[in-house]
C-alpha positions as CSV (number, residue, x, y, z in Angstrom):
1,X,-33.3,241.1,0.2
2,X,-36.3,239.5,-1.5
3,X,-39.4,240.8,-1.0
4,X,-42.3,237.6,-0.6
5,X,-44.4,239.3,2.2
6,X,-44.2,235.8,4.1
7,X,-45.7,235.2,6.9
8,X,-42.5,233.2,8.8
9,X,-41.1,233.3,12.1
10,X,-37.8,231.2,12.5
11,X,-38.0,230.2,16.1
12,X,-34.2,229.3,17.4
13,X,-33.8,227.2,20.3
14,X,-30.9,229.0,21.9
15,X,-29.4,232.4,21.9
16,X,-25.9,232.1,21.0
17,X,-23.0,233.0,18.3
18,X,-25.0,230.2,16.2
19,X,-28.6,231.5,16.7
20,X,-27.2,235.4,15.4
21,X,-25.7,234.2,12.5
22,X,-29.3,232.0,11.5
23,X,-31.2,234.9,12.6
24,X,-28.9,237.4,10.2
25,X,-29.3,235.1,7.4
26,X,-33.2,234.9,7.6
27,X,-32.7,238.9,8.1
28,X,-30.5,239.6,5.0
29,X,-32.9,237.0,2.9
30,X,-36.1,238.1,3.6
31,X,-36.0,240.9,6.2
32,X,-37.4,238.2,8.6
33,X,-37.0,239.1,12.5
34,X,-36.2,235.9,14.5
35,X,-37.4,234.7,17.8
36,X,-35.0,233.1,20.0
37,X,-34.9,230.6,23.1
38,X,-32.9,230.5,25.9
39,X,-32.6,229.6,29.7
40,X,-30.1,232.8,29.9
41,X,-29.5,236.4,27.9
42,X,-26.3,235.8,26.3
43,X,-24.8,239.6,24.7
44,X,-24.3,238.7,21.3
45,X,-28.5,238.1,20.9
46,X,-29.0,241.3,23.0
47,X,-29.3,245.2,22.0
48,X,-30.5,243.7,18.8
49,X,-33.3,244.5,16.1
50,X,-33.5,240.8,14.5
51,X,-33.8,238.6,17.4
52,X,-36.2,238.7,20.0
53,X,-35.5,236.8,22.6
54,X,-37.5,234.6,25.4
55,X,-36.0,233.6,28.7
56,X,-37.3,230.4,29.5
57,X,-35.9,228.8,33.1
58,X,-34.8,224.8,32.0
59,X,-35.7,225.0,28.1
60,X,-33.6,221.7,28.1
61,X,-36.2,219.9,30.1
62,X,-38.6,218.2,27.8
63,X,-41.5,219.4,29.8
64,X,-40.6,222.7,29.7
65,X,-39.5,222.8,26.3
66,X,-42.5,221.5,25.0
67,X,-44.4,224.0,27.0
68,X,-42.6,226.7,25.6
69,X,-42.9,225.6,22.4
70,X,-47.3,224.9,22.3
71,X,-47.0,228.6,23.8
72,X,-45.3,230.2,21.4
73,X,-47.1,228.6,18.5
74,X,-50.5,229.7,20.3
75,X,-49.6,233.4,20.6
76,X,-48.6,232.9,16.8
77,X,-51.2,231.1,15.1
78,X,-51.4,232.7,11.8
79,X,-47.6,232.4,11.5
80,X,-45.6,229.7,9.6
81,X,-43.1,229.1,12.5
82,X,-39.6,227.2,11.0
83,X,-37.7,225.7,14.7
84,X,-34.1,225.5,14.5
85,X,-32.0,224.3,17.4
86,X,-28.2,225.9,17.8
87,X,-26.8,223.8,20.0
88,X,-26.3,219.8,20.5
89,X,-28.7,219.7,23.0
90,X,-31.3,221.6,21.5
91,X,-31.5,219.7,17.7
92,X,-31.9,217.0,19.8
93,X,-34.8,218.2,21.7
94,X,-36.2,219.1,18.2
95,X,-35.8,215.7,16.4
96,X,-37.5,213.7,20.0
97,X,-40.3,215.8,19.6
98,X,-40.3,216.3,15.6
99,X,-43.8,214.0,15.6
100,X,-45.4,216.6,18.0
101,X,-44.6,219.3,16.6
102,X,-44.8,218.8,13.3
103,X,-48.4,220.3,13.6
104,X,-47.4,223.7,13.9
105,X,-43.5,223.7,13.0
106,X,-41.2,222.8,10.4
107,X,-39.1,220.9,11.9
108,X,-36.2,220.0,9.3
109,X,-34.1,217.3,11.0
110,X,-33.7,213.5,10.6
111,X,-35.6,210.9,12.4
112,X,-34.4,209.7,16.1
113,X,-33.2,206.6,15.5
114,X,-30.3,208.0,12.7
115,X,-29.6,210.3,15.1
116,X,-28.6,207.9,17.6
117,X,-26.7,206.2,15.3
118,X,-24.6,209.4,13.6
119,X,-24.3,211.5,17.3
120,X,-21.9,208.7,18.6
121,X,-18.8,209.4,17.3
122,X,-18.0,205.3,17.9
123,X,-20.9,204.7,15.5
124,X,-20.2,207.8,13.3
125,X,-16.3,206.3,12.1
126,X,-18.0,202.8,11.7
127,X,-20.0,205.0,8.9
128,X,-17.1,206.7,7.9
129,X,-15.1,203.4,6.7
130,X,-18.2,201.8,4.8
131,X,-17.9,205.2,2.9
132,X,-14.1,205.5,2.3
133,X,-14.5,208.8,4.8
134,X,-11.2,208.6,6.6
135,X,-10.8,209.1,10.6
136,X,-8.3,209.5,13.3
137,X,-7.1,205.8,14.6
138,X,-9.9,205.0,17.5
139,X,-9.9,203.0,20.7
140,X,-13.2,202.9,22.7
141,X,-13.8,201.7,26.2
142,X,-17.5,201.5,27.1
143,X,-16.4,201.9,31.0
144,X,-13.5,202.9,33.1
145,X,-9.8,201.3,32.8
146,X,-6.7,201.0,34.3
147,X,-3.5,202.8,32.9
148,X,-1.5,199.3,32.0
149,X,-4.7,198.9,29.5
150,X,-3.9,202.3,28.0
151,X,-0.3,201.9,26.8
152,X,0.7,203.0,23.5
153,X,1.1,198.8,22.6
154,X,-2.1,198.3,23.6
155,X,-3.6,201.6,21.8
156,X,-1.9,200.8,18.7
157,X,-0.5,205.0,18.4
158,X,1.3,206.5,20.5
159,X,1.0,209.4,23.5
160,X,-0.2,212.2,23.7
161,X,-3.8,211.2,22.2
162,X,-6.9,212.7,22.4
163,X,-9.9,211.4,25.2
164,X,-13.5,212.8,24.3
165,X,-16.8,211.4,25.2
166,X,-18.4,209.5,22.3
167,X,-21.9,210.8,22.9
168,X,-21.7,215.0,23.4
169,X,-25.0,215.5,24.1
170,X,-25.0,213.0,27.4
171,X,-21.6,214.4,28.3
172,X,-23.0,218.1,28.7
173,X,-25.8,216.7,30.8
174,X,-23.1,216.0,33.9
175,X,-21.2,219.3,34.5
176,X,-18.1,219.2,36.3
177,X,-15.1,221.4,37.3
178,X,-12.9,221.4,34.7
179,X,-15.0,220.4,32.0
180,X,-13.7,220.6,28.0
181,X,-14.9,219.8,24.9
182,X,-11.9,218.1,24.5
183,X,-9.0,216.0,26.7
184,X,-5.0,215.5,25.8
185,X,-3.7,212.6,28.1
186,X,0.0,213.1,27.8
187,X,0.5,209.3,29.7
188,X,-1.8,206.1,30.3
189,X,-2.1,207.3,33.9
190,X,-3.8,210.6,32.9
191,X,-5.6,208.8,30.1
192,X,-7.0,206.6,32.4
193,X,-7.7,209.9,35.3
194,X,-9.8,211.7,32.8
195,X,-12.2,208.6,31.6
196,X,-12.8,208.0,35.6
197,X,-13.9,211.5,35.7
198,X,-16.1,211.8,33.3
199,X,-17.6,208.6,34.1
200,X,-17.8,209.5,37.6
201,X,-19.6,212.7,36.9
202,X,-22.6,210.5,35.6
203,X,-21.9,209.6,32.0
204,X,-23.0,206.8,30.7
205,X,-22.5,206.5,27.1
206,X,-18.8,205.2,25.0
207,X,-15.7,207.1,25.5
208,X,-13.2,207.9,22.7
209,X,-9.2,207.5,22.6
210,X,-8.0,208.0,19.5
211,X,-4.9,209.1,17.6
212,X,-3.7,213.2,18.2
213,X,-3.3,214.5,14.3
214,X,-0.7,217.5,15.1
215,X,-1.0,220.8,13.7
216,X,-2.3,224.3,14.4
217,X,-5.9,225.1,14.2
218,X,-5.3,225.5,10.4
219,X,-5.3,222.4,10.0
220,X,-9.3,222.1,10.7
221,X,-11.5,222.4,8.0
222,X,-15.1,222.3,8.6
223,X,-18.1,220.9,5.7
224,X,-21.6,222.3,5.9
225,X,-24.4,220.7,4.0
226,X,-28.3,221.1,3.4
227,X,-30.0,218.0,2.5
228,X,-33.7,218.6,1.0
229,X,-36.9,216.8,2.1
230,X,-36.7,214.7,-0.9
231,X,-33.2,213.3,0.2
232,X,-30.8,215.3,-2.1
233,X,-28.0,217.1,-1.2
234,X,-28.9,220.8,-2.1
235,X,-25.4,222.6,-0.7
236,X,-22.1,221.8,0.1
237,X,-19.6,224.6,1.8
238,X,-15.8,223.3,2.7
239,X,-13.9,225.5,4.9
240,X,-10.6,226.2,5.9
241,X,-10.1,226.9,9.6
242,X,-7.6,229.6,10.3
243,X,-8.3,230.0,14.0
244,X,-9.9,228.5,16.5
245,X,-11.0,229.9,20.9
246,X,-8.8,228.2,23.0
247,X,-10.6,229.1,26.2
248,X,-11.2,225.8,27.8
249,X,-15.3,225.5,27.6
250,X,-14.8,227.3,24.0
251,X,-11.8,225.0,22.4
252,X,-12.7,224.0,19.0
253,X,-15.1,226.7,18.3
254,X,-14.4,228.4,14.9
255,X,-13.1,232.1,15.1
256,X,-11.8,232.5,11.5
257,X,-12.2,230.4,7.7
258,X,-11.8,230.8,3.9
259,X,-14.0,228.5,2.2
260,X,-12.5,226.2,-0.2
261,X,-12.9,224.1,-3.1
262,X,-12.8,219.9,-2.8
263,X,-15.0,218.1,-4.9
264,X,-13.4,214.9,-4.2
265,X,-14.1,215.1,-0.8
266,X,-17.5,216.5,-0.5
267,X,-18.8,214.0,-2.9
268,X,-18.2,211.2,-0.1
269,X,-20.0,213.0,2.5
270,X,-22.7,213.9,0.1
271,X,-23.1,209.9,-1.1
272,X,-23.2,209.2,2.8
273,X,-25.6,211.6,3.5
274,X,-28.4,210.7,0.6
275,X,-27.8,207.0,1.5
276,X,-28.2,207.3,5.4
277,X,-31.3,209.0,4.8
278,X,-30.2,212.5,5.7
279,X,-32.4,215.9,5.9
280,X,-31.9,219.6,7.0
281,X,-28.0,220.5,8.1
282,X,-25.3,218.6,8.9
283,X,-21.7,220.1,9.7
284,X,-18.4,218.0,9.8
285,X,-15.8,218.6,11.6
286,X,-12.1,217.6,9.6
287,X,-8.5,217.6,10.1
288,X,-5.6,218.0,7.9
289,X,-2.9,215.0,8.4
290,X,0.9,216.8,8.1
291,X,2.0,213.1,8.3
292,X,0.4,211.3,5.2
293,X,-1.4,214.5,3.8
294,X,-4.9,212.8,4.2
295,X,-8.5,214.5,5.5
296,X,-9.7,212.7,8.5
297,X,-13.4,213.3,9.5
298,X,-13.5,213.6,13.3
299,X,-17.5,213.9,14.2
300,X,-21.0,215.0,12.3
301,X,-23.3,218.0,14.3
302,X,-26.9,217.5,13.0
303,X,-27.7,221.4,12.6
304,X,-26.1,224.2,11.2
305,X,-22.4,224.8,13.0
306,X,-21.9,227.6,15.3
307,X,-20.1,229.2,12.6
308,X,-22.5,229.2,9.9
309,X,-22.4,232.5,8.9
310,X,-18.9,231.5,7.0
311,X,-21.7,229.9,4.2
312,X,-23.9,232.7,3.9
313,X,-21.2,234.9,3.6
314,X,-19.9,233.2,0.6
315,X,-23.4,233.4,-1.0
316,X,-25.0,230.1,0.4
317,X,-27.3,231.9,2.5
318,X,-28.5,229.1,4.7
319,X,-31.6,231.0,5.7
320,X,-32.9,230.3,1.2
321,X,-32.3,226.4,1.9
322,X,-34.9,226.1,4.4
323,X,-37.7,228.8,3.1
324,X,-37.3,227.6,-0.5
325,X,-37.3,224.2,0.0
326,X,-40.1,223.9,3.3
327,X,-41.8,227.2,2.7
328,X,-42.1,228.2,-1.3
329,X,-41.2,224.5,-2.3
330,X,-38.9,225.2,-5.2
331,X,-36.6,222.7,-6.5
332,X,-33.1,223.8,-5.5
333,X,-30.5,222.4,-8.1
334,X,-27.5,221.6,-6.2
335,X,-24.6,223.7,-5.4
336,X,-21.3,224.0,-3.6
337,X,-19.6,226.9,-2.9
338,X,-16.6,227.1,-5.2
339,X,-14.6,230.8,-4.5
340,X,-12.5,231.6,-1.7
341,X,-14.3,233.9,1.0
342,X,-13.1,235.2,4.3
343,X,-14.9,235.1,7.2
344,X,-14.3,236.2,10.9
345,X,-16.1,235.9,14.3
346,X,-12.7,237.1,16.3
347,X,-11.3,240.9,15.0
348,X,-9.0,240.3,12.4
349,X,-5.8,241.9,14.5
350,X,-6.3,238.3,16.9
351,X,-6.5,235.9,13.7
352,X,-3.5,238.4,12.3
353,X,-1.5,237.8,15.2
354,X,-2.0,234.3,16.5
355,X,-3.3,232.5,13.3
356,X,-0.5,230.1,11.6
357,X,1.6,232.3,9.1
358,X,0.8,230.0,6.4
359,X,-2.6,231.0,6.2
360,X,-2.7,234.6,7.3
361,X,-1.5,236.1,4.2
362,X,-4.4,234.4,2.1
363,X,-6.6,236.5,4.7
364,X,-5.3,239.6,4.1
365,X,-5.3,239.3,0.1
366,X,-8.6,238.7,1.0
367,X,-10.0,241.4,3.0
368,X,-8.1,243.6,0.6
369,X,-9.9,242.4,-2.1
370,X,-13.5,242.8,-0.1
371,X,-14.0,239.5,-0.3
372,X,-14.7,239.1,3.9
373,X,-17.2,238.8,5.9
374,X,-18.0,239.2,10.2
375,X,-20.7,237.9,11.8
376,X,-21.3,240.3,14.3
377,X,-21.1,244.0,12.4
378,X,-24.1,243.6,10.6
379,X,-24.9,247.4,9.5
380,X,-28.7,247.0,9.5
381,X,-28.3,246.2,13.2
382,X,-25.6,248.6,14.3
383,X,-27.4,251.5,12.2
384,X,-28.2,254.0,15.3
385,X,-28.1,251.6,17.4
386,X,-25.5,252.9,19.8
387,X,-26.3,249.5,22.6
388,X,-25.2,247.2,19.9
389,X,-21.8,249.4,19.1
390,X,-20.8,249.3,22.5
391,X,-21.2,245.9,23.4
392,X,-19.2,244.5,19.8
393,X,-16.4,247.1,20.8
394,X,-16.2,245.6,24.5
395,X,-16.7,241.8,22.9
396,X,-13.7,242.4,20.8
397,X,-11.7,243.7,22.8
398,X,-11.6,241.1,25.2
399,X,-11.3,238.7,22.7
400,X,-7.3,239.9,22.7
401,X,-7.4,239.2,26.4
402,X,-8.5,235.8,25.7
403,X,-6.4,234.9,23.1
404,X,-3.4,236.7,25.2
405,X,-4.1,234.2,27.7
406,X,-5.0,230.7,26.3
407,X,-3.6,230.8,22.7
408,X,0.1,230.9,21.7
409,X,1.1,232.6,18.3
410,X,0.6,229.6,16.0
411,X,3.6,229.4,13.9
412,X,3.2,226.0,12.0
């Protein structure tokens, strides 16, 4: 922990698995106590002694939000205050209103129009091929269709495929039963059900069918980056998914990776991400081909990943990006992390038991060897703190219920 005596707050707009791991990162840095966000208490930023957190009934409403935010910065006005968003919805929020609140926050995120142009994963692969990035073959229908417009022929790949909205953050605005991050249409018939669907829940924006890359969540890798205000990549992190949730609202979320080492790759995104115009964090999600043994990028998040604390752990602490380079403006030579490093949101029995078998001794050399991390036992905030003990007990224990019940043993 370095010792500056500053004067921050990191305000993070949500109060999730994503805001902790910020908030323990600015905590093991610079024993900084975060302030976070939310329209509801969620456990993991509960019983805790570096977040404090604000309930604050439809925070996703720009009125409010803004609200919130001229409050906060009143009650804190001799305060440098750093606003991070941790989901979607929230970064978004943020980058609208960067020009307003720029006067009192640091608000490291990219201009509105880029981030119209990276959030729509239709617009995002267009990127992708003028950079040599590859991507999962893509169909996109910009309104409903009929099944005999959805055949394999017509596709050009064949069923099952995947069906995702191409704009996230609309698609979360329109709630319906049902709802997943994700869609498998197994036929042109349920291709063509689930686009009606979602369209008739109130979305308005492209929808994506593209071609399903097979393989267990091991095949996922995910790339974290921090671009500086002068433009420059500062940090590159490549990780190697070993386990995914599989509850349906959950699916995709990262439970378990060992960062790895890809130069090769890394250095497109980073050429992408300097000539775009990029700043703050930027997280890529990537899949493993089995067929042709390529990477193929599947989407960009414009803030740190839910997962982030896989980077700190491997000694990027994201929380030294942001102070050093908006706070004590240092020059930051670039780095990427380099040595494998375990690291676990799930207990490690779950990622032992339903993890692919290829990747699960790697794990264990690993946590033999010291060399893993977990977000949520952080000793400076389970240190008599018996609230906090109980509650990571309970949350991983029903982890194995989940898992039990959405997520067969992944032998790949």
């Amino acid at each position: 922990m370095e010792d500056l005596n500053l004067n921050v707050i990191p305000v993070l707009i949500g109060a999730d698995q994503n805001c902790y791991n910020v908030a323990r990162a600015f905590h093991e840095a610079y024993g900084l106590v975060s302030h976070a966000m939310g329209r509801y208490a969620i456990g993991i930023t509960q019983h805790t002694s570096i977040v404090k957190f604000h309930r604050v009934e439809n925070l996703n409403q720009d009125d409010t939000f803004m609200m919130a935010m001229a409050d906060f910065a009143a009650k804190h006005s001799d305060a440098t205050l750093i606003a991070l968003g941790c989901t979607d919805e929230y970064a978004a929020l943020l980058i609208r209103h960067r020009e307003e609140l720029e006067d009192r926050y640091i608000i490291p995120y990219i201009r509105e129009d880029l981030m119209q142009k990276l959030v729509d994963k239709a617009d995002f692969y267009t990127m992708c091929d003028k950079y040599g990035i590859r991507h999962p073959k893509t169909v996109v229908l910009d309104a409903p269709a009929e099944a005999d417009a959805l055949t394999a022929d017509k596709l050009g790949f064949a069923y099952p495929i995947i069906v995702k909205p191409s704009s996230s953050i609309d698609y979360w605005h329109h709630p319906f039963d049902g709802m997943k991050k994700v869609y498998t249409a197994e036929s042109p018939a349920e291709a063509a059900k689930i686009v009606a669907e979602i369209y008739n829940a109130g979305y308005t924006q492209r929808m994506i069918l593209q071609d399903r890359i097979e393989g267990t969540d091991a095949n996922m890798r995910v790339l974290t980056a921090y671009v500086g205000k002068d433009g420059k990549v500062k940090m590159m992190c490549l990780g190697h998914v070993l386990l995914e949730e599989h509850t349906p609202k959950g699916l995709g979320n990262h439970a378990a990776i060992i960062t790895e080492y890809n130069p090769e790759l890394t250095a497109k995104f980073r050429t992408l991400l300097e000539d775009v115009g990029y700043r703050g964090f930027a997280n890529f999600d990537i899949k493993y081909d089995d067929r042709d043994g390529t990477l193929n990028a599947f989407e960009i998040n414009l803030r740190q990943g839910r997962s982030n604390y896989y980077v700190t752990s491997s000694g990027l602490n994201i929380a030294k990006y942001l102070i050093e380079d908006n706070v004590l403006c240092r020059d930051i030579p670039y780095t990427e992390a380099s040595e494998p490093h375990f690291w676990h949101y799930v207990p490690r029995g779950v990622i032992y038991k339903y993890a692919s078998k290829k990747v699960v001794p790697e794990a264990k050399r690993l946590s033999r060897q010291k060399k893993e991390s977990s977000s949520m036992w952080y000793a400076w905030d389970v240190l008599r703190n018996p609230m906090r003990v109980l509650y990571l007990i309970e949350h991983g224990r029903r982890f194995y219920k989940k898992y039990k019940t959405y997520c067969p043993k992944q032998d790949g």
